[in-house]
C-alpha positions, 0 to 999 in steps of 0.5 A: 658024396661029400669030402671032408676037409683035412685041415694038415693037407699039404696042398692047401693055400693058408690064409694070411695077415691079420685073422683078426681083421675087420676086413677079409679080402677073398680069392677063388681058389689058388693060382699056380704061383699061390699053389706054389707058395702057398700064400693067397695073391703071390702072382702077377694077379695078386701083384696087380691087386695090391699094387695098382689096386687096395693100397695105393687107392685104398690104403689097404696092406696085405699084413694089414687084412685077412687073405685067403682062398674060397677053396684053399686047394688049387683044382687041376688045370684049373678048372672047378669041375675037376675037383672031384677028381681030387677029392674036394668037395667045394660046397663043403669048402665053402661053408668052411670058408664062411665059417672061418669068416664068422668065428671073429667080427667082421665089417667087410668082405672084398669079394675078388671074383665069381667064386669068392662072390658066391663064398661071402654071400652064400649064393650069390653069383654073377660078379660082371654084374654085382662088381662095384655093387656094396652088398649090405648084410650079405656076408657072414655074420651079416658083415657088408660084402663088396665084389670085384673083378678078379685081377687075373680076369684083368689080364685077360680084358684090360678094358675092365681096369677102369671099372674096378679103378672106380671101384676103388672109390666106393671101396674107400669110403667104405672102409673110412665109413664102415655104416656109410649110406648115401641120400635115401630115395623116395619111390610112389608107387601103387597103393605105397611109398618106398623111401629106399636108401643102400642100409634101408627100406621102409615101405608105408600104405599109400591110397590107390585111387585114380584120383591121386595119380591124376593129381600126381601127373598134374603136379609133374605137368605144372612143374615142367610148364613153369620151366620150360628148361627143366628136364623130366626122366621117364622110362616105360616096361614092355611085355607083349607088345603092350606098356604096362608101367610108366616111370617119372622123375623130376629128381635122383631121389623121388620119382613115380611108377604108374601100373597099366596092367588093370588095376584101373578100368581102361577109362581110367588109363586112358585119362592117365595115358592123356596126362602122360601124352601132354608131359611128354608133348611139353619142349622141356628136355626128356632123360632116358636110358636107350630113349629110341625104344622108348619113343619108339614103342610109344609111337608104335603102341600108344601113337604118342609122340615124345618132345624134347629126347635130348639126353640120353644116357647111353648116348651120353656115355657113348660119348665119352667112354665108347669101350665100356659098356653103357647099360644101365645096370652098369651106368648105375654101378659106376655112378650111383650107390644103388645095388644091381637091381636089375633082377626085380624085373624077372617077374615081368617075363611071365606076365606077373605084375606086383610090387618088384615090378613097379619098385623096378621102374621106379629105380630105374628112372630116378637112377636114370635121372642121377646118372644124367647129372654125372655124366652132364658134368662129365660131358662138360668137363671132356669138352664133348658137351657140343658133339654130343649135342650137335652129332648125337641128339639128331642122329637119334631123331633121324634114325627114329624117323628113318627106321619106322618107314621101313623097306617093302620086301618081296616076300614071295620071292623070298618064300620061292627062294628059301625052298629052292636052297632048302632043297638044295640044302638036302642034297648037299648034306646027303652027298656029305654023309654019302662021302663020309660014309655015316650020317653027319649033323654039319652044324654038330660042331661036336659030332664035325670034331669027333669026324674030322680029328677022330675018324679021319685023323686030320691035325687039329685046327685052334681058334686064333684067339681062344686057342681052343679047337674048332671047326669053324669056316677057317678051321676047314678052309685050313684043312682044305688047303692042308689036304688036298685029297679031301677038297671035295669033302671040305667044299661040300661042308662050306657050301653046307654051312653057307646055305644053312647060313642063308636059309636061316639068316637072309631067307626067314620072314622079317618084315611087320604084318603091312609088309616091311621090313623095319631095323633098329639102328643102333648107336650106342646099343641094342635097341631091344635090350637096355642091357646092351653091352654098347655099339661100336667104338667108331661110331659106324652104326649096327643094325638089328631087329626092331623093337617088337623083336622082327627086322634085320641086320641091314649091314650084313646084307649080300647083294644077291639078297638085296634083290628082294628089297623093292621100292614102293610102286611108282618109285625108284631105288636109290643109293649113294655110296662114299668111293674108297671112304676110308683110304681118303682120311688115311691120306689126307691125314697122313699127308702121304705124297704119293697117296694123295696124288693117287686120290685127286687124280679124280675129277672132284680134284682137278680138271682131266682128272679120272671119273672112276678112282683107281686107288686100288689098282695103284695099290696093286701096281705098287705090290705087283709092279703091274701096270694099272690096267693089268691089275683087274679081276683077282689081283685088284681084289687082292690089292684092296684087301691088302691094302686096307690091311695095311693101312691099318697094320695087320700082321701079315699072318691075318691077311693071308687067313682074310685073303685065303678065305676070300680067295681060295683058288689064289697063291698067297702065303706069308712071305707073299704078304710081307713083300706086299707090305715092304713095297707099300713101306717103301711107296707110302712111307708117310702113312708109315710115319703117320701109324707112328704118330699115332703109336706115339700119341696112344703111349702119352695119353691114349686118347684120339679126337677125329676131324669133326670132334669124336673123342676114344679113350684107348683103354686096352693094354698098350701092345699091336692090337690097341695100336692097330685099334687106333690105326683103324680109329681116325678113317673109321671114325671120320668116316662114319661121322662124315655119312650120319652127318650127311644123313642128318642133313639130307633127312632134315631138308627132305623133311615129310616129303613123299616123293624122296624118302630115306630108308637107311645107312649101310656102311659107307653108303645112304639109300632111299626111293624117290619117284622117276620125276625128282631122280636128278633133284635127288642125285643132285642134292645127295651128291652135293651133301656127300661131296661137300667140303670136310674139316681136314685140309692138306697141302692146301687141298680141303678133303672131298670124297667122291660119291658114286649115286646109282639108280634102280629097281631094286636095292641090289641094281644100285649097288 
C-alpha cells in the first residue's frame, strides 16, 4: 500500500533557505532536534556540518542553498522500518523529494548520508563507498550529486572526520567550477581505446591482433630499460586459481590491460606472459596496490618472480595515516577524482569476462600509478620517506619469502582430534538441552535470548559498547556469577561455545595439498582482499588465510593445538620469545625508578643479576604486599594482567570484566581493582607522569613517533579511549618494529639456507626449524639479533630486552 503525502501534516520537516538554489544540501530524515524545530540540520549534526564543514571549507551558508530532509517525517525511534507504522510511505517521499529538486535548475546535490544518496540519485546506495565520489548527471534533472558522511554518523566515528575534511576540497572546487573535469586517461584494452575523464567517455575500435600487444610490451620493456629509475605499476585479476587480466602503466593517465581468458591461442599467451616476465624481471621500481598477493600469485601460478616491489600503495598509506583504511576504493577517492569503480569487477565473480572487466583493471593501475605520486609527495613532506623504505619495503619481501615455505601439519592428529571433540561437542549440547528440559541451538544467538531472558526470566545482559543485548561469552560469564543456582547450565554453555569454537576454527583442514600450512601476514591488510579496511595501527602483524583462500590466523593459536605443527624430518622446532616486551618500553620510556630497577635485576643488565625476570611477581608485590616467591599461581596471573591494564590506563570496570573472564573461581571486583591501581599510582609514580606526557602531547598535536621512527596520527575524539589508544602506542608499536626488524635481519643473513629456516612471527616471538647439528648456531645468532642494543636509553642504560630461545619437537614444546 502506498500512502500518500499530505503536504499541511504537522509532523513534517519543511525545507529551508533558497528554493531557488543551484545547490541543494539533502538529509536522511529529520533528527530528534529537526523533528522539534522543524527546521533541516538544527542539531549537534547539522551544527558540526556547517561549522566545521560547508562554510568555513566550502563557503557555503544555510540562507544561501536549498536544505531539506529525503523524508521530511522523523521515523519513530528513528528507525526506517518503522515508518509504515506511521503511515509513511518512503518510496513515495522520495520521489517527491526528487521532484521538489527538478521543479527549478539545479547544478549540485550535497548528499549527507545512505538515504539521501539513494534520494538524488534515484538507486544508488552505499555512502562509505561513494563519499567523496563526484556523481556527474546522477541527480534530478541530470544536476551532479556529491555524497557525504552524514555529520551525525561523524559522532559516532570521529576517525571519518578526516576523509569528509578532504572532502570539503573536492567540494569547493565544484562548486567554484560547477563543469569541472580533470585530466582525461587513456585506457588500451582488447579490440578499443577508452579515453575516460569525470564528464566523459569515448570508446573508439582498436585492432586485437596478437602482434599489436606483443608490440605494446615491447615498448613498455624499452622504456624501462632506458631507465632503470622509472617505476612501472601493474596490478593482475584472479579467478579460480588462474590470472585472467594483466594491467600496466608507466603514467596516471595511460595504461594497458592484457585479456588471459582465451581470446588468444595459449601459444600466444604464453609468448605474452614471457614479455611480462622480462618487465617484471628488470630492477626498475614496480607500484601496486597490496603488491604481497600480487607477487605472490604470480609466484605460485605463473612461477614468475617480481624485481623491484618497492611502493606499495597500501603500505605507503599505512605508513602515514594507519587509521584510515587503505583500500584502493578509498585511495582513489581521497586522491583521485575517478568515481567508485570498483563494481565493474562483479563480473568476474562468475567467470564473465568482457569489457567492464578489463576497463576494471586498467582503472585500477593508472589510478594505482596517480595514488603513488601523491602519497610519494606525502612521505616525503612527513619525513616518513626513510621508514618507510628501510622498515616497509623488506618487511614485505621477508614476509613474502617466509609465508611460502609454509608449516608441516600432522593432519592425522588433527582429524583424530576433531572426532573426539565433535563427539564430545554431542554430549555437551544433549546435557544442555537435558538441563533446559527443550531442544536449544547453543549457537541461536536469538533462540539463547528467547530462553535465557524469556523463559528463565534472567535480567538482560548489554553489550559494553552497543548496548545492545547479548548472550555473548561475557554476557553469560556475567550471569554465571549473578546466578549461582544456574552454574552448571552456564558452564555447559561455555564448554559448548569453546568446543564449537575449536572444531570449527583450530580443528578444520587448512593446509595446501603438499601438506602445509601457509598464513598471509599482513601489514597494512588483508592479503586476500585489496579492500581490506587496513592493519593494525601498532604495526604488530595479522595473519590469515593465504592467497588461495586456506591457511590461518597464526596469532590466535592456543598452545594445545600448536602441538599439531610439526618440523619437517630430521629438524627441530625452534622459537624466541622477547621476555615481558612491552613492560620493557613502558620503563624505559617512562624512567620509572623503580620499574627500571625491577627490569635490570636480570643478567642481561648487570653481573648477579636474576636468569629469570620477575616483573610480574614485583607487580604482584606491590598490589598484594606479598613477598615475591608468594606471588605464584593465580595471584601472579592476576598481577600480569592488572598490570598491563594499568600501564596502559584501563578503567577499573574493564579489568575486572578481563580478569572475571580469565579467572572465574577468583574473588575480584572493582573496588579490588581500584586499590590495585592506587598501590601501582603510589609505587610507579613515573609512568603516571609518563601517561600524562603523553596526554599532554596528544592534546597539542595528536601525533606519537616511537624510538625507531614509526609516526600515528590520533584521529579519534580527544576522551579516555584515544588516550589509552596513545598509552598502549609507544610499547606496542616499539615492540612490533624491534621483532620485524629482527626478522628482517635474521631472514637476510640466514638467506636460502637449508638447515635454518623461518616459519613466521607470533606476537612477541619468531619461530623456525633448523637440524639438531646447527641448534647452538642458531640459539646463538637469534639471541644476539633479539638481544642487541635498541634506540632508547635511560639513565645511561641503553634498552636490551632479554630473549628466552626454546627447542623442540613441536611448535607447542617451545612455547
Amino acid at each position: 500500500m502506498l500512502f500518500p503525502i499530505e503536504p499541511n501534516d504537522p509532523r513534517r520537516c519543511r525545507p529551508q533557505g533558497d528554493p531557488m538554489s543551484k545547490i541543494v544540501v539533502l538529509g536522511d530524515w529529520p533528527s530528534a532536534h529537526d523533528d522539534r524545530s522543524k527546521r533541516p540540520f538544527t542539531g549537534p549534526g547539522g551544527d558540526l556540518l556547517w561549522r566545521e564543514f560547508l562554510t568555513p571549507r566550502v563557503g557555503l551558508r544555510p540562507h544561501d542553498v536549498l536544505t531539506m530532509h529525503s523524508i521530511s517525517v522523523r521515523p519513530p525511534q528513528g528507525y526506517k522500518q518503522r515508518y509504515k507504522s506511521i503511515n509513511i510511505d518512503p518510496r513515495v517521499e522520495q520521489h517527491q523529494t526528487r521532484a521538489i529538486i527538478a521543479e527549478h535548475p539545479r547544478d549540485l546535490i550535497i548528499a549527507c548520508g545512505d538515504l539521501a544518496l539513494e534520494t538524488a540519485t534515484n538507486g544508488m546506495t552505499g555512502i562509505l563507498k561513494l563519499r567523496g565520489s563526484i556523481l556527474v548527471g546522477a541527480g534530478p534533472g541530470g544536476c551532479d550529486v556529491f555524497p557525504i558522511i552524514h555529520p551525525d554518523h561523524l559522532f559516532k566515528d570521529w576517525k571519518t572526520v578526516y576523509p569528509t575534511r578532504h572532502d570539503m576540497i573536492k567540494l569547493k572546487r565544484l562548486i567554484e567550477e560547477p563543469a569541472y573535469n580533470d585530466r582525461p586517461k587513456t585506457i588500451q584494452v582488447y579490440g578499443k581505446t577508452i579515453t575516460r575523464s569525470l564528464r566523459a567517455r569515448e570508446e573508439t575500435l582498436d585492432g586485437n591482433e596478437f602482434q599489436l600487444w606483443i608490440s605494446r610490451l615491447e615498448s613498455i620493456y624499452r622504456q624501462l630499460s632506458a631507465d632503470p629509475l622509472k617505476p612501472v605499476s601493474f596490478d593482475i585479476e584472479t579467478f579460480a586459481g588462474t590470472v585472467t587480466v594483466f594491467g600496466f602503466s608507466l603514467s596516471a593517465h595511460h595504461a594497458i590491460s592484457i585479456p588471459f581468458t582465451g581470446q588468444f591461442t595459449a601459444q600466444q599467451e604464453t609468448d605474452l606472459a614471457l614479455i611480462i616476465a622480462r618487465i617484471l624481471d628488470l630492477p626498475n621500481p614496480k607500484i601496486t596496490q597490496n603488491g604481497i598477493y600480487d607477487a605472490s600469485y604470480l609466484s605460485a601460478v605463473w612461477k614468475m618472480p617480481v624485481r623491484g616491489m618497492v611502493w606499495d600503495t597500501m603500505l605507503m598509506h599505512h605508513c602515514i595515516y594507519s587509521e584510515l583504511p587503505h583500500s584502493l576504493a578509498f585511495l582513489v577517492s581521497m586522491y583521485t577524482d575517478v568515481p567508485f569503480f570498483k563494481q565493474m569487477a562483479k563480473e568476474a565473480d562468475s567467470a564473465s569476462y568482457d569489457l567492464a572487466h578489463w576497463e576494471y583493471n586498467a582503472l585500477d593501475v593508472a589510478c594505482t600509478f596517480q595514488i603513488y605520486e601523491q602519497l610519494l609527495a606525502e612521505l616525503t613532506h612527513t619525513e616518513l620517506l626513510d621508514f618507510y623504505l628501510s622498515y616497509y619495503v623488506p618487511l614485505s619481501r621477508t614476509l613474502g619469502r617466509v609465508q611460502k615455505r609454509g608449516i608441516k601439519i600432522n593432519a592425522k592428529a588433527r582429524n583424530a582430534l576433531s572426532v573426539i571433540r565433535k563427539a564430545e561437542l554431542v554430549t555437551i549440547r544433549a546435557e544442555v538441552c537435558r538441563i533446559a528440559g527443550q531442544e536449544l541451538n547453543t549457537n541461536s544467538p536469538t533462540q539463547m535470548k528467547e530462553f535465557l531472558y524469556g523463559t528463565l526470566m534472567l535480567q538482560p545482559q548489554r553489550h559494553r559498547i552497543r548496548k545492545t543485548i547479548t548472550t555473548d561469552e561475557t554476557a553469560l560469564v556475567a550471569l554465571r556469577r549473578k546466578y549461582p543456582p544456574h552454574k552448571l547450565f552456564f558452564n555447559l554453555l561455555l564448554d559448548a561455545r569453546d568446543k564449537q569454537k575449536i572444531v570449527s576454527t583450530y580443528l578444520k583442514p587448512v593446509e595446501d595439498p603438499d601438506g602445509r600450512v601457509r598464513t598471509s601476514y599482513n601489514i597494512a591488510g588483508n592479503a586476500r582482499r585489496a579492500d581490506s579496511k587496513g592493519g593494525t595501527e601498532t604495526g604488530r602483524l595479522s595473519s590469515g588465510e593465504n592467497i588461495f583462500g586456506r591457511g590461518t590466523n597464526l596469532q590466535n593459536q592456543p598452545k594445545w593445538v600448536r602441538e599439531l605443527y610439526v618440523p619437517d624430518e630430521g629438524y627441530v622446532f625452534w622459537q624466541a620469545d622477547l621476555s615481558a616486551a612491552e613492560s620493557y618500553f613502558v620503563g624505559w620510556d617512562s624512567g620509572d625508578i623503580r620499574m627500571l630497577q625491577i627490569l635490570t635485576d636480570h643478567r642481561r643488565y648487570k653481573e648477579g643479576g636474576r636468569g629469570k625476570l620477575l616483573y610480574h611477581e614485583n607487580i604482584g608485590s606491590i598490589i598484594t604486599g606479598l613477598g615475591l616467591d608468594e606471588v605464584v599461581g593465580e595471584i601472579r596471573d592476576l598481577a600480569k594482567r592488572v598490570g598491563h591494564g594499568w600501564n596502559y590506563g584501563m578503567g577499573p570496570r574493564k579489568l575486572v570484566e578481563i580478569v572475571n573472564n580469565a579467572m572465574p573461581t577468583f574473588p575480584f571486583g572493582e573496588r579490588d581493582a581500584k586499590q590495585c591501581y592506587s598501590a601501582l599510582d603510589l609505587a610507579l609514580a613515573g609512568v603516571v607522569e609518563w601517561r600524562q606526557k603523553i596526554r599532554n602531547q596528544i592534546r597539542a598535536t595528536r601525533k606519537l613517533k616511537n624510538p625507531f621512527g614509526r609516526e600515528r596520527i590520533f584521529m579519534g575524539r580527544l576522551e579516555e579511549a584515544t588516550y589509552r589508544e596513545a598509552f598502549a602506542f609507544l610499547p606496542q608499536s616499539s615492540c612490533a618494529d624491534c621483532l620485524n626488524i629482527a626478522l628482517i635481519n635474521l631472514e637476510q643473513e640466514f638467506g636460502d639456507r637449508e638447515d635454518i629456516q623461518i616459519f613466521g612471527q607470533v606476537h612477541d616471538s619468531i619461530f623456525g626449524q633448523c637440524t639438531p647439528e646447527v641448534l647452538d648456531h642458531c640459539r646463538e645468532r637469534v639471541e644476539a639479533m633479539l638481544e642487541r642494543e635498541l634506540p632508547l636509553e635511560r639513565n645511561n642504560i641503553t634498552l636490551r630486552i632479554p630473549c628466552e630461545f626454546t627447542s623442540g619437537a613441536n611448535w607447542k614444546e617451545c612455547g
